[in-house]
ROLOGU-384864 format. One record per residue (C-alpha): residue in one letter; x, y, z. Coordinates in steps of 0.2 Angstrom, whole numbers, plus 2048, in hexadecimal, padded with zeros to 3 digits. Example, Ala and Ser with C-alpha at 12.3 -4.5 7.8 and 13.67 -1.06 7.14 Angstrom:
REM residues 2
+--------+-----+-----+-----+
: residu :   X :   Y :   Z :
+--------+-----+-----+-----+
:      a : 83E : 7EA : 827 :
:      s : 844 : 7FB : 824 :
+--------+-----+-----+-----+
REM end
This chain:
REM residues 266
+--------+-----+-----+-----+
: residu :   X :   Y :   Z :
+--------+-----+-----+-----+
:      x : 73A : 591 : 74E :
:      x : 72E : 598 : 75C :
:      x : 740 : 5A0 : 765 :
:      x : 746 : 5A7 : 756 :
:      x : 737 : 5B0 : 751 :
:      x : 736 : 5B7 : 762 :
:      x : 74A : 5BB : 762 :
:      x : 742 : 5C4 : 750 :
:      x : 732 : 5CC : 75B :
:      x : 73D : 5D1 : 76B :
:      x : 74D : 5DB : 760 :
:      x : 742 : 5E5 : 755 :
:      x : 736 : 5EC : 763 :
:      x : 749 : 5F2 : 76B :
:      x : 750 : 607 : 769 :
:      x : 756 : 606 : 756 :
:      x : 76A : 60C : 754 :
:      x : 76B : 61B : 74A :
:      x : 77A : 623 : 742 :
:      x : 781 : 634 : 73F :
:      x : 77F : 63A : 72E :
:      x : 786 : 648 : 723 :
:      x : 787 : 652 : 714 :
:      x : 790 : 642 : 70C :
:      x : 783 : 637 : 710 :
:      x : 776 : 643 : 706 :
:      x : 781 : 643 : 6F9 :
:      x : 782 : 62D : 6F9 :
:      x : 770 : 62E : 6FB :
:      x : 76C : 636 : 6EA :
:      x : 77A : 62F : 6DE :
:      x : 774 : 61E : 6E5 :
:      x : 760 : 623 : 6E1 :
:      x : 763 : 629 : 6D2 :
:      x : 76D : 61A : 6CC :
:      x : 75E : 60F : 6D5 :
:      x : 750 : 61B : 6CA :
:      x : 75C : 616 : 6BA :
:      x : 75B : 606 : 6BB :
:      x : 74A : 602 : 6C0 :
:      x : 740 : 610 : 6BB :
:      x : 72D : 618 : 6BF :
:      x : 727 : 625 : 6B8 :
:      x : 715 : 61D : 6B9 :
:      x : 714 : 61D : 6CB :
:      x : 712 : 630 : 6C9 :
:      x : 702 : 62E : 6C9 :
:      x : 702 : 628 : 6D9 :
:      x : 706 : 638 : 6E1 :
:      x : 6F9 : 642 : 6D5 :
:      x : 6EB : 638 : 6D9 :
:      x : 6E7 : 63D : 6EC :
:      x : 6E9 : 64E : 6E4 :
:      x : 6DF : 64D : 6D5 :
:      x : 6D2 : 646 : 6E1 :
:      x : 6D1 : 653 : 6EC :
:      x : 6D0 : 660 : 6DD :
:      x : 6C0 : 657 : 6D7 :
:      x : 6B7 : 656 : 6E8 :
:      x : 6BC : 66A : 6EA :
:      x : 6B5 : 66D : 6D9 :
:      x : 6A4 : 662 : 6DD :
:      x : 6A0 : 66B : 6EA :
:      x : 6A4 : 67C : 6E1 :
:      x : 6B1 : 682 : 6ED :
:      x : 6C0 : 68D : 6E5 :
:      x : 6CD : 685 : 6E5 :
:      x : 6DA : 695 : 6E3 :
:      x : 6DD : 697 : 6F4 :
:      x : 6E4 : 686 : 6F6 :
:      x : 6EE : 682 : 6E7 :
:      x : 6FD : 686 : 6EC :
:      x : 6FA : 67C : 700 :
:      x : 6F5 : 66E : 6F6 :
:      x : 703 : 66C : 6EB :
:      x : 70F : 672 : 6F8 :
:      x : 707 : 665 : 705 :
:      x : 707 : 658 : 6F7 :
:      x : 717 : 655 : 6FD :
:      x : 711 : 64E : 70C :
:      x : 709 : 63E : 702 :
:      x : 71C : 63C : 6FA :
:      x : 721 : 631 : 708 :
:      x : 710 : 624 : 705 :
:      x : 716 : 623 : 6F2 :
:      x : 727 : 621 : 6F5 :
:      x : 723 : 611 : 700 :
:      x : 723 : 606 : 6F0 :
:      x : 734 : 60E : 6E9 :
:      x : 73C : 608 : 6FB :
:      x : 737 : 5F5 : 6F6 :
:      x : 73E : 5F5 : 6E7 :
:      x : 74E : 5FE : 6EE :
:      x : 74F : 5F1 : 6FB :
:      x : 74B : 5E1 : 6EF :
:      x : 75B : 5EC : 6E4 :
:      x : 766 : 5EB : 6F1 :
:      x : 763 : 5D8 : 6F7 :
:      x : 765 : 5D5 : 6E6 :
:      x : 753 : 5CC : 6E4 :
:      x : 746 : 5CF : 6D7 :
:      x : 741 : 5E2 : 6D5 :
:      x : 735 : 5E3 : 6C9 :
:      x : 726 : 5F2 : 6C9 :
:      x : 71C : 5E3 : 6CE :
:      x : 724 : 5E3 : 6E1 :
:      x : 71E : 5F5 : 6E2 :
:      x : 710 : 5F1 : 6EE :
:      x : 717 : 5E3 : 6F6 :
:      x : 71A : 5ED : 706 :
:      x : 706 : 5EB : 709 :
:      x : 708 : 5DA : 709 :
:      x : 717 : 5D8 : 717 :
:      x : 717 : 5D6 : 728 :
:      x : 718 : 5EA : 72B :
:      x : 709 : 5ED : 71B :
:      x : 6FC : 5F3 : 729 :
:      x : 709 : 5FE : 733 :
:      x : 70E : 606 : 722 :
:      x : 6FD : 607 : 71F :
:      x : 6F9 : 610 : 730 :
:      x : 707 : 61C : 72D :
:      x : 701 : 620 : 71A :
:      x : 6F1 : 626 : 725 :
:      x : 6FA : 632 : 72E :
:      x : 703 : 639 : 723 :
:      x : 6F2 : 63B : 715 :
:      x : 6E9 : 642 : 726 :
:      x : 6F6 : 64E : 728 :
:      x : 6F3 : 654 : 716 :
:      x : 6E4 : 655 : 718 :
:      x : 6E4 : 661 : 729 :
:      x : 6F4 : 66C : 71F :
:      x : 6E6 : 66E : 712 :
:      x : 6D8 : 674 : 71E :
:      x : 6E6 : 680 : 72A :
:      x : 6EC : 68A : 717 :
:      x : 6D9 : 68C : 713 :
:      x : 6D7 : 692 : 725 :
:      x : 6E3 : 69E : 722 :
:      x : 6DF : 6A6 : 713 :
:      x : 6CD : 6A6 : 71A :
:      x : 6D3 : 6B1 : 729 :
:      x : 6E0 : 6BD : 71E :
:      x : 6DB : 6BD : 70D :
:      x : 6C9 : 6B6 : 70E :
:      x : 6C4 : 6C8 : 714 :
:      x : 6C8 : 6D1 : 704 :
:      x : 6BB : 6D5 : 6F8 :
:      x : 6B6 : 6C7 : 6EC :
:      x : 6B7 : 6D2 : 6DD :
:      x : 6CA : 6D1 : 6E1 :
:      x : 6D0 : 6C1 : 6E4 :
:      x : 6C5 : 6BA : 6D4 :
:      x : 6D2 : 6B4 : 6C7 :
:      x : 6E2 : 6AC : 6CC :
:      x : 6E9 : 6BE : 6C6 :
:      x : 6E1 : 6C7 : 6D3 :
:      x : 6E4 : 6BA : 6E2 :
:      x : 6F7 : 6BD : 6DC :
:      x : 6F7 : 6CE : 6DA :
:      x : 6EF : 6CF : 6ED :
:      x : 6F8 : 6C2 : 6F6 :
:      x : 709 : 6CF : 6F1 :
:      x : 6FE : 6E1 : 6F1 :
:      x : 6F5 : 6DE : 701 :
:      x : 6F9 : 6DC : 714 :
:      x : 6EB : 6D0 : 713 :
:      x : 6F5 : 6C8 : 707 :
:      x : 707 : 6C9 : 710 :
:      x : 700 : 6C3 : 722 :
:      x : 6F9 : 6B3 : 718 :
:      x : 70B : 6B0 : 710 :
:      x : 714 : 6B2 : 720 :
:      x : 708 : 6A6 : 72B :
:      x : 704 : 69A : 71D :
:      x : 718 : 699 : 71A :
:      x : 71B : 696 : 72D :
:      x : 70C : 68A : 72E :
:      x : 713 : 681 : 71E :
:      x : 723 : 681 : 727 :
:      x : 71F : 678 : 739 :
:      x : 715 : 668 : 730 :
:      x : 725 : 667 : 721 :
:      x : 72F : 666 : 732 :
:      x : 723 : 65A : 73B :
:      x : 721 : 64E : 72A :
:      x : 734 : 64F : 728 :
:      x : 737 : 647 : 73A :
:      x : 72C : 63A : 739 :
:      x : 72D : 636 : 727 :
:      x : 73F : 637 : 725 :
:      x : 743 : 622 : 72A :
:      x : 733 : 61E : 72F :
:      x : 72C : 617 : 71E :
:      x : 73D : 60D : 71A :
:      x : 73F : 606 : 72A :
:      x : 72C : 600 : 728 :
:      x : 731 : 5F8 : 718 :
:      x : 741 : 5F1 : 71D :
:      x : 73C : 5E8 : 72E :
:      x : 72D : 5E3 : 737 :
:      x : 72D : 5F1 : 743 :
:      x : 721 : 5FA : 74E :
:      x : 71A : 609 : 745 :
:      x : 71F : 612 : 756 :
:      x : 72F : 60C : 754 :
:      x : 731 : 611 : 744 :
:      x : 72A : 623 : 747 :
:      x : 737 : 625 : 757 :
:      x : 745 : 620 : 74D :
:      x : 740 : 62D : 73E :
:      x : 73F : 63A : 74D :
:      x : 750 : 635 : 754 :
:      x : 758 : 636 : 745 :
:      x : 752 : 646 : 741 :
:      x : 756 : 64D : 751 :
:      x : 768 : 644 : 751 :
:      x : 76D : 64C : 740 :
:      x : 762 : 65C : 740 :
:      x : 76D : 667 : 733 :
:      x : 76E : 659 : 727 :
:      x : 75B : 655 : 728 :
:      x : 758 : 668 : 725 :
:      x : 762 : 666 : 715 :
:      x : 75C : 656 : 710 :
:      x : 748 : 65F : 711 :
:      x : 74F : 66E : 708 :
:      x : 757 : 662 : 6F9 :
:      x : 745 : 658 : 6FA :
:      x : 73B : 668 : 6F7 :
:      x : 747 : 670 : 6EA :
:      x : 745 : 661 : 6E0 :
:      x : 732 : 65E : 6E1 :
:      x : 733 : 672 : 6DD :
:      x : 73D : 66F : 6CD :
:      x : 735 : 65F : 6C7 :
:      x : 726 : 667 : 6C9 :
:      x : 729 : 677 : 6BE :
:      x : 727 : 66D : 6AC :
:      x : 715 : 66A : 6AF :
:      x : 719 : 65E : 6BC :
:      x : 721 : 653 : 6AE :
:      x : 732 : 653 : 6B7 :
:      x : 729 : 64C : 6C8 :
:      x : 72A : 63B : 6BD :
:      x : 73C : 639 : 6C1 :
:      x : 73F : 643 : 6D2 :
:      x : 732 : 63B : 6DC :
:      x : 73D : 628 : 6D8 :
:      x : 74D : 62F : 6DA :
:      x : 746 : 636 : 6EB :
:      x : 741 : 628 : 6F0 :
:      x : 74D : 61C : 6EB :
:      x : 759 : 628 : 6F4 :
:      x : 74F : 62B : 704 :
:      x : 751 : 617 : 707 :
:      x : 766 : 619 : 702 :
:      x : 766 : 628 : 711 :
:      x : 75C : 61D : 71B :
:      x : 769 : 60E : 71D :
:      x : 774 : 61A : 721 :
:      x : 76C : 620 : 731 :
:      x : 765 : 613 : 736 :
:      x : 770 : 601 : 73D :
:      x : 766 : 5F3 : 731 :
+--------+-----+-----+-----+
REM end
């Protein structure tokens, strides 16, 4: 017993094989979420990505601090936090494909396993990472658009008007678009196999973040696409009132466990 749990301790500490991965396996990736969302639904865990949100609106509004500058970094980053809420629909993905009990009970079950503190510890990182996206987009609008005259930047209206009229304006799009760029690029490495793995195997939390970053690296283009088809669809379900995030965040997160035992050797 004491060998074989060492054997266990020894091979999960060692470099993790990875895989190539294309187009195809993006496309597998997504039927096979969506037939995982169809069958085991959970359109109540949407809250679960509102929340963090919700709670930072009514701290900002507390304190009276206007909130204009930042809606769109705070929605955009929100998508930093998708990772932390997807956790739960990677259990019940894996309990599918063992064939075991899947129920909406098992959501948090991953806090109870062997890697529920390193799951924990990443979930951390990734809600402080929001968290300093939040504070970079207000720094930039404070050093572009914080200079214009209060008078003009009062209703959302005006704030729109300027950000499109007004160099100001142009200079906070351009950096805040390259800022918003660099941490969607830095979330996408180390989130892209990280949480999975996490859920999937007692593994270091460093080994799971270096596998994330080596996958990422190995199959650069099709990691672009898969963050371009990520954002698109939180854009879309977002649209209707955020009604339509109810099903795209299950079906990418069902998905992103399918593409991640495709890249990675189980």
């Amino acid at each position: 017993m004491a060998v074989a749990q060492y054997a266990e301790k020894a091979d999960v500490r060692q470099e993790i094989p990875i895989r190539d991965i294309g187009l195809h396996d993006l496309r597998v990736a997504l039927s096979q979420g969506w037939e995982d969302f169809i069958d085991r639904r959970g359109d109540l865990i949407l809250i679960g990505a509102i929340y963090p949100v919700a709670v930072l609106f009514a701290f900002l509004f507390a304190f009276k601090i206007s909130i204009l500058p930042i809606i769109f970094p705070l929605f955009a980053g929100s998508a930093l936090l998708g990772p932390i809420v997807a956790t739960g629909y990677y259990e019940i993905a894996r309990r599918r494909e063992r064939g075991i009990d899947a129920r909406w009970s098992h959501f948090f079950d991953v806090l109870k396993g062997p890697s529920g503190f390193a799951i924990f510890s990443l979930a951390t990182v990734f809600f402080l990472l929001f968290v300093v996206w939040v504070m970079v987009a207000f720094a930039i609008y404070a050093t572009t658009m914080g200079n214009l005259p209060p008078e003009q930047v009062r209703t959302a209206g005006d704030f729109i008007a300027a950000i499109f009229s007004t160099s100001e304006g142009s200079r906070m799009l351009v950096i805040g678009n390259l800022a918003g760029a660099g941490f969607a690029i830095v979330a996408l490495g180390l989130s892209l196999v990280s949480f999975p793995m996490l859920v999937d195997k007692p593994v270091r939390l460093s080994t799971a973040l270096r596998t994330s970053v080596r996958v990422a690296l190995k199959n650069p283009m099709t990691t672009l696409v898969w963050g371009v088809i990520v954002v698109a669809l939180l854009i879309l379900g977002a649209l209707p009132a955020l009604v339509g995030l109810a099903v795209v965040l299950p079906v990418l997160g069902y998905s992103t466990w399918h593409l991640y035992t495709r890249a990675v050797e189980r």
